[in-house]
Residue frames as a rotation matrix with the C-alpha (Angstrom) as fourth column:
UNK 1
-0.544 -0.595 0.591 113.94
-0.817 0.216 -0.535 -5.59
0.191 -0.774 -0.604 16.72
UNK 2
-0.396 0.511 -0.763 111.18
-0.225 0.752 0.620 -7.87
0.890 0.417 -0.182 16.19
UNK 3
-0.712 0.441 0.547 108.86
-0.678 -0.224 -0.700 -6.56
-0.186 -0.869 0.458 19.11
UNK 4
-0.347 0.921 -0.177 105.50
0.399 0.316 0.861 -9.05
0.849 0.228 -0.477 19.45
UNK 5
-0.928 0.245 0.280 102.84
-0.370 -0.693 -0.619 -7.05
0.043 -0.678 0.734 21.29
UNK 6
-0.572 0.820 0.002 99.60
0.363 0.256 -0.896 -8.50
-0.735 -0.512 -0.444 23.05
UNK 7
-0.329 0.595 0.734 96.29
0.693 -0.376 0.615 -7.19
0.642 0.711 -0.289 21.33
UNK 8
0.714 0.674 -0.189 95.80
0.652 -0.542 0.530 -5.30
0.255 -0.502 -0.827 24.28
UNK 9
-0.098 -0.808 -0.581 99.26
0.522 -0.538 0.661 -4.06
-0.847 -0.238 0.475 24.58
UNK 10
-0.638 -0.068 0.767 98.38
0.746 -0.304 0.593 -2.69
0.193 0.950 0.244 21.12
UNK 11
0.253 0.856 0.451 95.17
0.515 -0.514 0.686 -1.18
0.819 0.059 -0.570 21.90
UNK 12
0.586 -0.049 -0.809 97.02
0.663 -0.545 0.513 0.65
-0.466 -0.837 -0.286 24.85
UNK 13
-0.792 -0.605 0.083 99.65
0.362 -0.354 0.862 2.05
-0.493 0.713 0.499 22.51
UNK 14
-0.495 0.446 0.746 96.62
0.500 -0.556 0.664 3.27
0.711 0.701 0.052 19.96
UNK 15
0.424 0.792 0.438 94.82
0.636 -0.605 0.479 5.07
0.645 0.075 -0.761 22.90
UNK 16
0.690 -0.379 -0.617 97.49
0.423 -0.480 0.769 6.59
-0.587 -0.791 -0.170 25.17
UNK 17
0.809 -0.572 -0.139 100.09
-0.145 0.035 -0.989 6.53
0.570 0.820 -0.055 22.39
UNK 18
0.370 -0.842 0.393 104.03
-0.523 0.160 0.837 6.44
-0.767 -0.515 -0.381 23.05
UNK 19
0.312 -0.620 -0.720 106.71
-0.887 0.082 -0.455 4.59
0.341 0.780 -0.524 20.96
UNK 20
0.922 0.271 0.278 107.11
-0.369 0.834 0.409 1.07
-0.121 -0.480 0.869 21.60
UNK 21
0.611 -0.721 -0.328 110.27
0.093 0.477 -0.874 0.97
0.786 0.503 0.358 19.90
UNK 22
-0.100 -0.886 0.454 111.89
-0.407 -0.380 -0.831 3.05
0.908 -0.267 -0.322 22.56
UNK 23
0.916 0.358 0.180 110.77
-0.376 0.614 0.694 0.14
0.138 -0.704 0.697 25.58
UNK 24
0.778 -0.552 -0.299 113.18
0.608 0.545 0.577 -0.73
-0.155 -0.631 0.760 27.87
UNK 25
0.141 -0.755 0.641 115.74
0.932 -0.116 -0.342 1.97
0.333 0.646 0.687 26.39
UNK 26
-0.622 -0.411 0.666 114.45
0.107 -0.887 -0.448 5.46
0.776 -0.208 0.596 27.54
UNK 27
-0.467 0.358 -0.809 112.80
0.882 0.122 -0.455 6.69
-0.064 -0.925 -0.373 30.75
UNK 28
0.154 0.760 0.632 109.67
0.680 -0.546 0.490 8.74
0.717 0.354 -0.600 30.50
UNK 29
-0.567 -0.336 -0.752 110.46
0.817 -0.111 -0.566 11.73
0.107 -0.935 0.337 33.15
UNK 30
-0.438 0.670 -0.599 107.58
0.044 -0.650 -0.759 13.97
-0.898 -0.359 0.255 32.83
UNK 31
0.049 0.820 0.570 104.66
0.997 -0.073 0.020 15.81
0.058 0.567 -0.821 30.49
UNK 32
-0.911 -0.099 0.401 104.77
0.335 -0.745 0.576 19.05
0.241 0.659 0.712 28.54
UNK 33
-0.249 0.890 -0.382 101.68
0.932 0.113 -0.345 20.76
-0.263 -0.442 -0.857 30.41
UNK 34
0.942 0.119 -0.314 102.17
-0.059 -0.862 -0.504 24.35
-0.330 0.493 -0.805 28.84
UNK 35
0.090 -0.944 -0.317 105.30
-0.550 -0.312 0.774 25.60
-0.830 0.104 -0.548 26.58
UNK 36
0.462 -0.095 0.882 105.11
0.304 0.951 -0.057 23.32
-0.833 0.294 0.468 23.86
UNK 37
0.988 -0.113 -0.105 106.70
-0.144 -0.420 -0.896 25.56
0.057 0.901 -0.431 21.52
UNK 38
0.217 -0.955 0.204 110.01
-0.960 -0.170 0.224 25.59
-0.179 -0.244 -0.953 23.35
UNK 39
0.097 0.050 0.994 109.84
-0.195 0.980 -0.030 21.85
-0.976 -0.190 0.105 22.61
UNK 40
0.953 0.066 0.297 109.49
0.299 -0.034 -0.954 22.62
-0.053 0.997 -0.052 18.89
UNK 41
0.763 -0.619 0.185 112.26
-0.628 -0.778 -0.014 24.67
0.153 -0.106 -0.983 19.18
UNK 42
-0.261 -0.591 0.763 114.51
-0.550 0.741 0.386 21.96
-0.794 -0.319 -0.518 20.73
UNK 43
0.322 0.057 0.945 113.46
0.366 0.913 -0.180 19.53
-0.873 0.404 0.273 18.10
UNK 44
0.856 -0.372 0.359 114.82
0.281 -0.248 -0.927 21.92
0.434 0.894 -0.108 15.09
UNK 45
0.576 -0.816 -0.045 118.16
-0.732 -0.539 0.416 22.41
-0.364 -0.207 -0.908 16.66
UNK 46
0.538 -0.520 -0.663 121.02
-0.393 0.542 -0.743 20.76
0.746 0.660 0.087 14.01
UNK 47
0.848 -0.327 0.417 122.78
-0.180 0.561 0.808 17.98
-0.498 -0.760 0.417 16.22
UNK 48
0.069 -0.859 -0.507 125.80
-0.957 -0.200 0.209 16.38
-0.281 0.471 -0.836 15.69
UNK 49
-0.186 0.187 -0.965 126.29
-0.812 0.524 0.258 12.46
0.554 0.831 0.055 14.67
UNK 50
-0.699 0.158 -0.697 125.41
0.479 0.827 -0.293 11.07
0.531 -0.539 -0.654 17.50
UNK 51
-0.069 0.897 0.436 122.29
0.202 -0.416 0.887 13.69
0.977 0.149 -0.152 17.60
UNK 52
-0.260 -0.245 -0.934 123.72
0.742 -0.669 -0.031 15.84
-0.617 -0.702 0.356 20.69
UNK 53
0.941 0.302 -0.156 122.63
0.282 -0.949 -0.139 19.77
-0.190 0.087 -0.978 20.31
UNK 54
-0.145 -0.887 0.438 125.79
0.589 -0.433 -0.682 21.65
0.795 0.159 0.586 18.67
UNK 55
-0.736 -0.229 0.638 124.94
-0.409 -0.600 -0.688 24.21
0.540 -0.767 0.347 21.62
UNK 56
-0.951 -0.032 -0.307 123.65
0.307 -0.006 -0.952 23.24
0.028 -0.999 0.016 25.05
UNK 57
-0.201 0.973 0.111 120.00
0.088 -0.095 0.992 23.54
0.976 0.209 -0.066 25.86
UNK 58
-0.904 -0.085 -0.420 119.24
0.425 -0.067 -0.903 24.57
0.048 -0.994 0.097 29.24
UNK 59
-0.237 0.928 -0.286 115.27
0.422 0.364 0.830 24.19
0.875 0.075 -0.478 30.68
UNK 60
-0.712 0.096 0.695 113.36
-0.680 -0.340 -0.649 25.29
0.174 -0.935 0.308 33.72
UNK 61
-0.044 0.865 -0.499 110.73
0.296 0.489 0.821 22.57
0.954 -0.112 -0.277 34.85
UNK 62
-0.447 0.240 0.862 108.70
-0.882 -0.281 -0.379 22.56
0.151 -0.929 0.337 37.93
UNK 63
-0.987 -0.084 -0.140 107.61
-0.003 0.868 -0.496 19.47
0.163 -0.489 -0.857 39.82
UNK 64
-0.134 0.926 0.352 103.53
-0.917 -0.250 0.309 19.13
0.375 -0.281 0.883 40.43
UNK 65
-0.981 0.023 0.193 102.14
-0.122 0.700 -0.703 16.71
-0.152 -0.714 -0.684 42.70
């Protein structure tokens, strides 16, 4: 897409990490703080071609302050 990034926008990306590609596109809405298997789990489920879950996924989260 022919991103140009700062040298410090770089060096924030190498020490926080994250995906620059997906800027401006997706919206970060929380942080995996235990469970991270169930996250594995979700990432091997076979999608269809526009990389929707063939079945529904359904989550519990909780809100910390």
């Amino acid at each position: 897409r022919g991103f140009k990034y700062t040298q410090a926008e770089r060096v924030h990306y190498l020490d926080i990490g994250g995906a620059p590609f997906l800027d401006g596109e997706y919206t970060v809405f929380g942080r995996v703080l235990d469970g991270m298997e169930v996250i594995d789990k979700i990432a091997k489920q076979k999608t269809d071609k526009s990389n929707r879950p063939l079945e529904d996924i359904s989550m519990k989260m909780h809100v910390i302050n």
